[in-house]
N, C-alpha and C positions, 0 to 999 in steps of 0.2 A: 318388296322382296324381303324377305326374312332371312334369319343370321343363319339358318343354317343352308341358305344355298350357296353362301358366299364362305362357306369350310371345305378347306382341305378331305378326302375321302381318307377316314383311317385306315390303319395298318391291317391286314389281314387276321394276323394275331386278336386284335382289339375283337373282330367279330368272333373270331373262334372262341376266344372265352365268352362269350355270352351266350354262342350256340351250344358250347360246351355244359353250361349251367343248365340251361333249357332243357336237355336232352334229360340232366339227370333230374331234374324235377320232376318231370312228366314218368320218368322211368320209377321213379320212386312211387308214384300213383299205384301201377300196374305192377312191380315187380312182385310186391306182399302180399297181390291174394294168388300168385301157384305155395307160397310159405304156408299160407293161413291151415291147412291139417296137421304140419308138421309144427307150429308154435301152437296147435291147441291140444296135442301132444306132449308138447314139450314143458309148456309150462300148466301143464294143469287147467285148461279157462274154458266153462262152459261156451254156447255157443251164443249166448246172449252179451257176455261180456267180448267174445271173441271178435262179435262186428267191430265194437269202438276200434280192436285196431285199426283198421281203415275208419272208422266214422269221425275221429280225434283227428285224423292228417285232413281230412275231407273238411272240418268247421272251420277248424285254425286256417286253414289255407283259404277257405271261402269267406269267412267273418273279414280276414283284414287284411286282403287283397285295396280295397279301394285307401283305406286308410294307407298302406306300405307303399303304394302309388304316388300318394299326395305327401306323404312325411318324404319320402324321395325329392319332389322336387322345393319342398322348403329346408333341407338339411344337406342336403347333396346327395344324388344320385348315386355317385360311387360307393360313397358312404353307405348309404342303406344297403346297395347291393354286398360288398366287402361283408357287413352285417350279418347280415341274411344267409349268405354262404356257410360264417362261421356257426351261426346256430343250427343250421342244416348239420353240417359236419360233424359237429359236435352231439348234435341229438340221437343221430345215427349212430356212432359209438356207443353213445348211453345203451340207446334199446338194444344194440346187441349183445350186453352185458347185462341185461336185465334179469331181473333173478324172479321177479313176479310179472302175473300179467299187468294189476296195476303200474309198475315201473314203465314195462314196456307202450302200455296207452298214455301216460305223461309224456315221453318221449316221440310218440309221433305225434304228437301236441303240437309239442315246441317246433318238432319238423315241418310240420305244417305253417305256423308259423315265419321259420325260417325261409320256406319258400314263398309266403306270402307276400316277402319286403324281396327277394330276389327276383320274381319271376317281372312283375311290372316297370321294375326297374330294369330289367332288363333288355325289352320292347322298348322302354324310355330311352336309352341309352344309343340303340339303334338309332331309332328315331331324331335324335339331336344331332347325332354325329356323324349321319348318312344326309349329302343332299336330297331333299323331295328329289323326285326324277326316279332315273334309272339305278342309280348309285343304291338309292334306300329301296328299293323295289327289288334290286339283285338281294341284299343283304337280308330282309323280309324273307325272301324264297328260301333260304340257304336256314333263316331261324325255324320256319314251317316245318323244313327237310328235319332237322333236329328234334323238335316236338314231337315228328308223325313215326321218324328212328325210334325216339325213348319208348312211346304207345306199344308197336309194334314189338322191339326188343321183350318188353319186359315178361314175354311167357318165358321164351327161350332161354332166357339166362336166370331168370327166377327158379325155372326147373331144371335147368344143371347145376347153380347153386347149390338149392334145396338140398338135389338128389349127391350130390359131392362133399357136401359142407354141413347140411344142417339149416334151419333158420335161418339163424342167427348172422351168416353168412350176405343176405339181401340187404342185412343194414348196414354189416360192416364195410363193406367194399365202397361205402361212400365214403365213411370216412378220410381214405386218400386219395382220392377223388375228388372231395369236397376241400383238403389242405393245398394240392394241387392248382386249382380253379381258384382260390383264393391267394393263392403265392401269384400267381399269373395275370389274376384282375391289380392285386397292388403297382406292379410292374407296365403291365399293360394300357391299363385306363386311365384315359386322362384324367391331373385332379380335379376334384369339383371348387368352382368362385367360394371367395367367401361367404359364409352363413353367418348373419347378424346374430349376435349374442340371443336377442327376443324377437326371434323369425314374427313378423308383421302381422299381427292377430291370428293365432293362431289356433280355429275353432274347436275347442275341448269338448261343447258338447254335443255340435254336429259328429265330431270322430269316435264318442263314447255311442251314440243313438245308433248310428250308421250299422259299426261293428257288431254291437249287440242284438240287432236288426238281422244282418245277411247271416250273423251264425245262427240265429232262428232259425232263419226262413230256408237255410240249407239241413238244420235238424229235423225242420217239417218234412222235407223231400223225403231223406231218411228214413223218416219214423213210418210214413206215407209206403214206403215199399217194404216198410218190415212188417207194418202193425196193421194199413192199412189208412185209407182216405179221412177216414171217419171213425178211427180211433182217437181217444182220450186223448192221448198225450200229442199226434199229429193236429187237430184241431187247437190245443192250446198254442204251440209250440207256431201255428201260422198264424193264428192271432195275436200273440206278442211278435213276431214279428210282421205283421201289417201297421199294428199298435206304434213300433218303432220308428217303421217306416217313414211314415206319416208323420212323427213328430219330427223325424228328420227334417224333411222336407219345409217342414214350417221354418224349424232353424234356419235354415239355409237360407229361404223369402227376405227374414228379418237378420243375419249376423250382416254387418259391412263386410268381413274378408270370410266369407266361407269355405268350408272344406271341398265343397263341391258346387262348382256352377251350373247351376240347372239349369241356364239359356244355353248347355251343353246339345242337352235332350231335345232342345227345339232345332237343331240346326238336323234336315232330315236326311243328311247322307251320312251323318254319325251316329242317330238314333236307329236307321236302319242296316245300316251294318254292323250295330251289336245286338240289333234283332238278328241277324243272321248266322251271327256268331254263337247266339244262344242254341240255334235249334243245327248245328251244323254237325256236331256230333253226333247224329243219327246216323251219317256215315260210318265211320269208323268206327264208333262205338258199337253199336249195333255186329258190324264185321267181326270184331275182336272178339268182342264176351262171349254171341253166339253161335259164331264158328269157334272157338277154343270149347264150349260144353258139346259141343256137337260132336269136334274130334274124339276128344277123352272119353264121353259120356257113354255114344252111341258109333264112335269108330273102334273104342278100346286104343287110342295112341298116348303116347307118355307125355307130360307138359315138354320134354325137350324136343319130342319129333315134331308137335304141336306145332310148337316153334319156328322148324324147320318148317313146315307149309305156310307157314306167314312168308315166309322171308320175299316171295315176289312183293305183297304189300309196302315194306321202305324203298324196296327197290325202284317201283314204278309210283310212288309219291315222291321221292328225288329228282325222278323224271320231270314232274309235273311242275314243282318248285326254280326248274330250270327252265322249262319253256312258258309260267305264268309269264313275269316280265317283258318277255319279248313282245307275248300276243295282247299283254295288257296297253305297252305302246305303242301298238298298232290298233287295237280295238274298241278299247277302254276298259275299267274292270267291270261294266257290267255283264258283256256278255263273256266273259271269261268266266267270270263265277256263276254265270246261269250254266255254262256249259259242266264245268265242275261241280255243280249240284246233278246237272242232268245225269252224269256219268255214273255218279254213285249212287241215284235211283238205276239206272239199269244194272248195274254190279248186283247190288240186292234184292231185283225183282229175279235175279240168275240164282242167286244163291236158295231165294224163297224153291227154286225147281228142287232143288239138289236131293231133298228125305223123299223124294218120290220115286226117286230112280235106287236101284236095289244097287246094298253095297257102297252106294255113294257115287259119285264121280266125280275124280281129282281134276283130273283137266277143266271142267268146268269150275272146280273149284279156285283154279289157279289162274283160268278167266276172269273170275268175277273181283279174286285180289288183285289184280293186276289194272281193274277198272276202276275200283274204289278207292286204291291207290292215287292214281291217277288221278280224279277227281276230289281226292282228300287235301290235295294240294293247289289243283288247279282252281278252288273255291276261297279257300281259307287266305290264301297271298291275295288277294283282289279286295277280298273284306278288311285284311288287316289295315291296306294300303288306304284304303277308303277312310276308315276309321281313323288314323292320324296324322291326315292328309288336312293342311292347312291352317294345325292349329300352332300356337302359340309355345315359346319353348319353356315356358314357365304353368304349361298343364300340359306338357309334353307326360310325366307321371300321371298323374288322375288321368285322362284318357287311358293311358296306357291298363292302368290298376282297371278303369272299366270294362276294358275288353275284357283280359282277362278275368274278371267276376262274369261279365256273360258267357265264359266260353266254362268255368267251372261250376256255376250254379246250374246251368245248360246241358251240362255232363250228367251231373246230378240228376236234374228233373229227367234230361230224356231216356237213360237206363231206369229211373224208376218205370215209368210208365210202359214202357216194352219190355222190362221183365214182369208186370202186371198183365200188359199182353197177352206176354206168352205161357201165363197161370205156370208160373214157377214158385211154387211153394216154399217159405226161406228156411223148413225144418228139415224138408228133401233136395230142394232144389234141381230134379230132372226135369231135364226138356224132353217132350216129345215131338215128334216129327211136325205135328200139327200146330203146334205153340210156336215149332221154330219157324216154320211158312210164315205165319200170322204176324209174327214180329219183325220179320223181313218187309213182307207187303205196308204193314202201319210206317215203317221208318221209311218205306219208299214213299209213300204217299206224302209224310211233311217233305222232303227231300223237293217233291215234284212242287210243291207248293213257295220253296224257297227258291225253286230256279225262276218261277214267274217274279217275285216282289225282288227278286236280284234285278231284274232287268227294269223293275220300278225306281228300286232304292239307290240303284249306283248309277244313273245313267247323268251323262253330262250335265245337263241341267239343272239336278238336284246335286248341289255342291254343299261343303261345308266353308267354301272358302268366303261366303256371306259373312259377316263382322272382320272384313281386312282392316277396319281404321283401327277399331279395338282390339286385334290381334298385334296390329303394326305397335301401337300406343303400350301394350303390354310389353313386347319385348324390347321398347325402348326403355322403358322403366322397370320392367319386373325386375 
């Protein structure tokens, strides 16, 4: 039995700051592109410089996810997180004060950054401090509900901002937000055990390879939906990051304390539920981007009424969040996330209908939110659960830092390839009716492909609680 069945459930508080953090990370992803005409207005910035503002939050945050994970659970958790917070907060200030576009791309930098060491730990912190069972399954649900809030939020308040404020306005509001969240973590979270003065080999060049590796391999994505597959700089940019890869991994074979245990990756109900995590954004994702060009582009609505037609989507992912758990204890999580994949391929095979009927149609539109919704949660709680279900409380971080890397690098590759889809040009960027079908249909179709390997990868049988002596042996010594 491990230590954390035998803990007390914390405080409500304890989760609410962590959901709290979560919601604004994610919200910080989505809030800055309804800004992005009026900061490239505002400060002057072609449009080739104007991507980094999002492509700087998107590396920082993907490059050292795994590292912010694992520094977590050798320096303490709280720590990192308190951390993480504060350079959040503080970078958000910056770029709202930023006087050039350069300024402004250093600062979502650091942002990204800052959520890099917050978000993992954040998942970790759950994780340790929720028993396995139902306790950490309720609280899981509730962090999902928070993520799938932030997503959704960020048209709606990005474009009343905007439209009220200015820019500049999308960063600032974190700022106290971010002082908040950070007054309430100090107060709240328990502190973290002592940290030996020279944390027990601590692998420098596994964690320099790794980072320098995924922020590659996440510029190739990038460069791959700006420039193109088999552009210059995307073919360099995936072969130093394969280059890296791979030397990592060597690392790893031969350090004694590695930064990442690669008999992680053999255990196949954590290998396949961050496969699943990778490609599970096709829901949502897919929902968000191209239902918001759709409204604006091709309905004429403003990002804040945009907004407003989201709004059944948190609604009915809260739902979903709330009834994962129960049906997960009664059924297990594989057919619970088969069914939440199922749901939000049919959401998006509804939506593919929608540029064929004249004028549109809202009902149906608020159908297929209301489905995707529902399914955006009833997937993702079953995967999360899956993925840090039996491990050890000393890779309770690195676990955690991997999901989230497969659920952002994930993000990354499946919006590129369905805005390649759907022949969105990144100089125009219109969708047509036809594009927007096609990109619905493609993201239904992985969608359909991960309800079947759900009910391969999560089913009883395939467990990850395989190495109990070595997991039991860890946290008697870690």
């Amino acid at each position: 039995m491990t230590e954390t069945r035998d803990r007390a459930i914390p405080s409500p508080a304890v989760l609410a700051v962590l959901c709290a953090t979560q919601f604004l990370v994610v919200l910080d992803a989505v809030i800055v592109n309804v800004a992005l005409p009026d900061i490239e207005r505002g400060l002057s910035l072609d449009r080739a410089d104007l991507q980094w503002v999002l492509n700087a939050y998107a590396l920082a945050f993907g490059g050292f996810l795994l590292l912010g994970g694992r520094a977590g659970d050798l320096f303490g958790r709280r720590r990192l997180f308190v951390l993480g917070v504060g350079l959040f907060g503080l970078a958000s200030l910056a770029g709202s004060f930023a006087p050039s576009g350069a300024a402004l791309i250093a600062a979502r930098a650091v942002q990204g950054l800052g959520a890099a060491l917050v978000a993992p730990n954040a998942l970790a912190l759950i994780t340790v401090l929720h028993p396995e069972g139902p306790p950490r399954d309720r609280a899981l649900g509730l962090f999902a509900t928070a993520a799938t809030a932030g997503l959704a939020s960020g048209a709606l308040l990005g474009g009343v901002l905007t439209g009220l404020f200015g820019w500049s306005a999308v960063l600032l509001i974190n700022g106290p937000l971010a002082i908040v969240i950070g007054w309430a973590a100090l107060r709240q979270l328990p502190q973290d055990g002592a940290v030996p003065a020279r944390p027990r080999g601590f692998d420098l060049p596994g964690a320099v390879t790794v980072t320098a590796g995924l922020t590659l391999a996440t510029l190739a994505i990038v460069d791959g939906a700006r420039l193109g597959i088999l552009a210059a700089p995307t073919l360099l940019a995936a072969a130093g990051a394969t280059v890296l890869l791979i030397a990592f991994a060597l690392i790893e074979r031969r350090t004694a304390e590695p930064l990442f245990a690669l008999d992680l990756l053999r255990r196949p109900r954590i290998l396949g539920a961050n496969l699943l995590v990778f490609v599970h954004s096709a829901g949502p994702l897919a929902t968000l981007f191209f239902l918001s060009l759709y409204l604006q582009q091709m309905r004429g609505l403003s990002p804040a009424m945009t907004g407003l037609v989201f709004l059944p989507f948190p609604l009915a992912a809260a739902l979903g969040a709330s009834l994962a758990p129960r049906w997960i204890g009664r059924l297990g999580p594989a057919p619970v996330a088969a069914a939440g994949f199922g749901l939000m391929m049919a959401g998006l095979l509804l939506f593919s209908t929608v540029p064929a009927v004249p004028d549109g149609d809202l009902a149906r539109l608020i159908a297929g939110l209301c489905i995707v919704g529902l399914g955006t949660t009833l997937s993702f709680v079953p995967l999360t659960i899956a993925a840090v279900s039996g491990v050890a409380e000393r890779e309770a971080g690195l676990v955690s830092g991997l999901v989230n890397t497969s659920l952002q690098v994930g993000c990354a590759l499946v919006l590129a390839v369905l805005v390649a889809v759907a022949g969105l040009a990144d100089d125009a960027n219109v969708l047509t009716a036809e594009g927007l079908a096609r990109a619905f249909r493609v993201a239904a179709l992985v969608l359909a492909g991960a309800a079947l390997l759900s009910l391969a990868a999560l089913r009883p049988g395939v467990s990850a609680a395989a190495a109990p002596a070595r997991l039991a042996a860890d946290e008697r010594g870690g």
